[in-house]
C-alpha positions, -999 to +999 in steps of 0.1 A: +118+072+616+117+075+655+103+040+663+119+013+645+092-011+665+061-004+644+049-027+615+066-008+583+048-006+549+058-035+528+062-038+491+071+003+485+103+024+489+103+042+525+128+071+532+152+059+555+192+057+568+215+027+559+212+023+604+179+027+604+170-002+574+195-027+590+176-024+623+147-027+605+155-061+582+173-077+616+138-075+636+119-108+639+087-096+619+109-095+587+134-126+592+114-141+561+112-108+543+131-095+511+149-063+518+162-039+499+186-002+501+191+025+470+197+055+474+187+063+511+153+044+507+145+010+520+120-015+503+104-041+521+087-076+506+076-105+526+082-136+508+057-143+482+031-172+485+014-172+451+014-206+434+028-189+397+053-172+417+065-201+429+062-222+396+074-200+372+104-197+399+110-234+400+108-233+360+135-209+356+155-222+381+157-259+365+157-248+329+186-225+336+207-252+355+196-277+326+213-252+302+246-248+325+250-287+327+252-295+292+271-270+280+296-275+309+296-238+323+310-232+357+287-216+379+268-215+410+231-204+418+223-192+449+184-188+458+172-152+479+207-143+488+214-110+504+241-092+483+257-059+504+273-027+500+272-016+530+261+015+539+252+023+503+230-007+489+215-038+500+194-062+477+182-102+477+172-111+445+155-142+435+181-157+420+216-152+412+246-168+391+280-170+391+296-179+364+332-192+347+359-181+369+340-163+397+320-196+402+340-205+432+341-167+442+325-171+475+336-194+502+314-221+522+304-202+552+295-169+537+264-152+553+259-118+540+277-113+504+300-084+510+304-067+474+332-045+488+351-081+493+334-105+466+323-096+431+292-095+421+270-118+402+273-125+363+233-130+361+204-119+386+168-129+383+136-113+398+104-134+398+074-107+392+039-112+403+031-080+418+062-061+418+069-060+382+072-020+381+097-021+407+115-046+393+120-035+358+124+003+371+143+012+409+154-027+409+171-025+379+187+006+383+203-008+412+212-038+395+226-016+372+248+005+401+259-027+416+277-042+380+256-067+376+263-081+345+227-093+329+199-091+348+157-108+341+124-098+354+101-130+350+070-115+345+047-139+359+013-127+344+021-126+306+049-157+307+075-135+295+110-124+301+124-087+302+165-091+297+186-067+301+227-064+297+240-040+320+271-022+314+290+013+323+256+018+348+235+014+320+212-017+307+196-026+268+168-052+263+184-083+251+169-114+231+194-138+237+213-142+274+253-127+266+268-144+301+249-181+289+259-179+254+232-194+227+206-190+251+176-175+232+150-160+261+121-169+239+132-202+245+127-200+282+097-181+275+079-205+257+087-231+288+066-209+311+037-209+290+039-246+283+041-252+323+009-236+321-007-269+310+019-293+315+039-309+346+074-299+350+089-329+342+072-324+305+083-294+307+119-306+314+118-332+287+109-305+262+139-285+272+168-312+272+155-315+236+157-279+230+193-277+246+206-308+231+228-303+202+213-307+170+220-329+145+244-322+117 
């Protein structure tokens, strides 16, 4: 990759050296874009503008904080965060957790997440419209490399949510989250496809019933 200058294919994995991809995601023409390094190859996404990628984002997001609020778990979400090995792997998921006693892990100020100083997350999320085979396949196998303790691909199109606990660089569907204990992903599930023809904040007033504790 001679010329670092010229407008690189987006959205698939291009051969290239750890140098050669940070040159590449420091360049103007990708200051909004989503990069990520595994395994010598660099991946490329501009930010997505579809309106269910950005719903179903928003929905996960709240319902996920809703659930961490009542049941009193520490944590800390952090939104499109770029999470580093450097010179090895490089990734900035949708969202991303930390949880109990790594929820004050990283300190105000923090640009980059250096995983060679700070842990990585309990929980990682990936919002899929149109990179849903990527997510669930070379995504998740970094995921997996990094320790990443659960990880989710929102597939956008079918309202559904792939969930997977990693361990020993290895991952198995799961139907209920292991780092938000009680957490059923059907439950989330069914919130996606009720935002399909209700507001948010109907949507919200659903799940607080859901995540209220029921009556004895």
């Amino acid at each position: 990759m001679s010329e670092l200058q010229i407008q690189l294919p987006t959205e698939t994995w291009v051969a290239a050296s750890w140098d050669e991809y940070v040159q590449v995601i420091e360049q103007p023409a990708y200051e909004k874009a989503k990069g990520y390094y595994f395994k010598g190859h660099m991946r490329i996404e501009m930010l997505p503008v579809s309106f269910d990628h950005g719903k179903d984002h928003v929905i996960v997001t709240f319902a996920v904080n809703l659930f961490i609020v009542l049941n009193g778990i520490q944590a800390n979400g952090l939104d499109t965060t770029t999470f580093r090995k450097p010179g090895l792997r490089d990734c900035q998921p949708d969202l991303a957790y930390y949880l109990g006693t790594k929820a004050q892990a990283i300190p105000k100020g923090t640009g980059i997440v250096n995983l060679d100083r700070y842990p990585t997350p309990d929980l990682v999320i990936e919002v899929a419209k149109s990179s849903l085979l990527d997510d669930v396949g070379a995504k998740r196998s970094l995921y997996e490399d990094l320790g990443v303790t659960e990880y989710w691909v929102i597939d956008v199109d079918q309202a559904q949510i792939l969930a997977y606990a990693i361990a020993d660089q290895g991952s198995k569907r799961i139907q209920e989250s292991q780092v938000l204990p009680s957490l059923p992903i059907a439950l989330l599930e069914e919130a996606l496809r009720r935002s399909w023809e209700a507001d948010q904040s109907q949507v919200g007033a659903w799940l607080l019933t859901q995540f209220q504790p029921k009556p004895l």
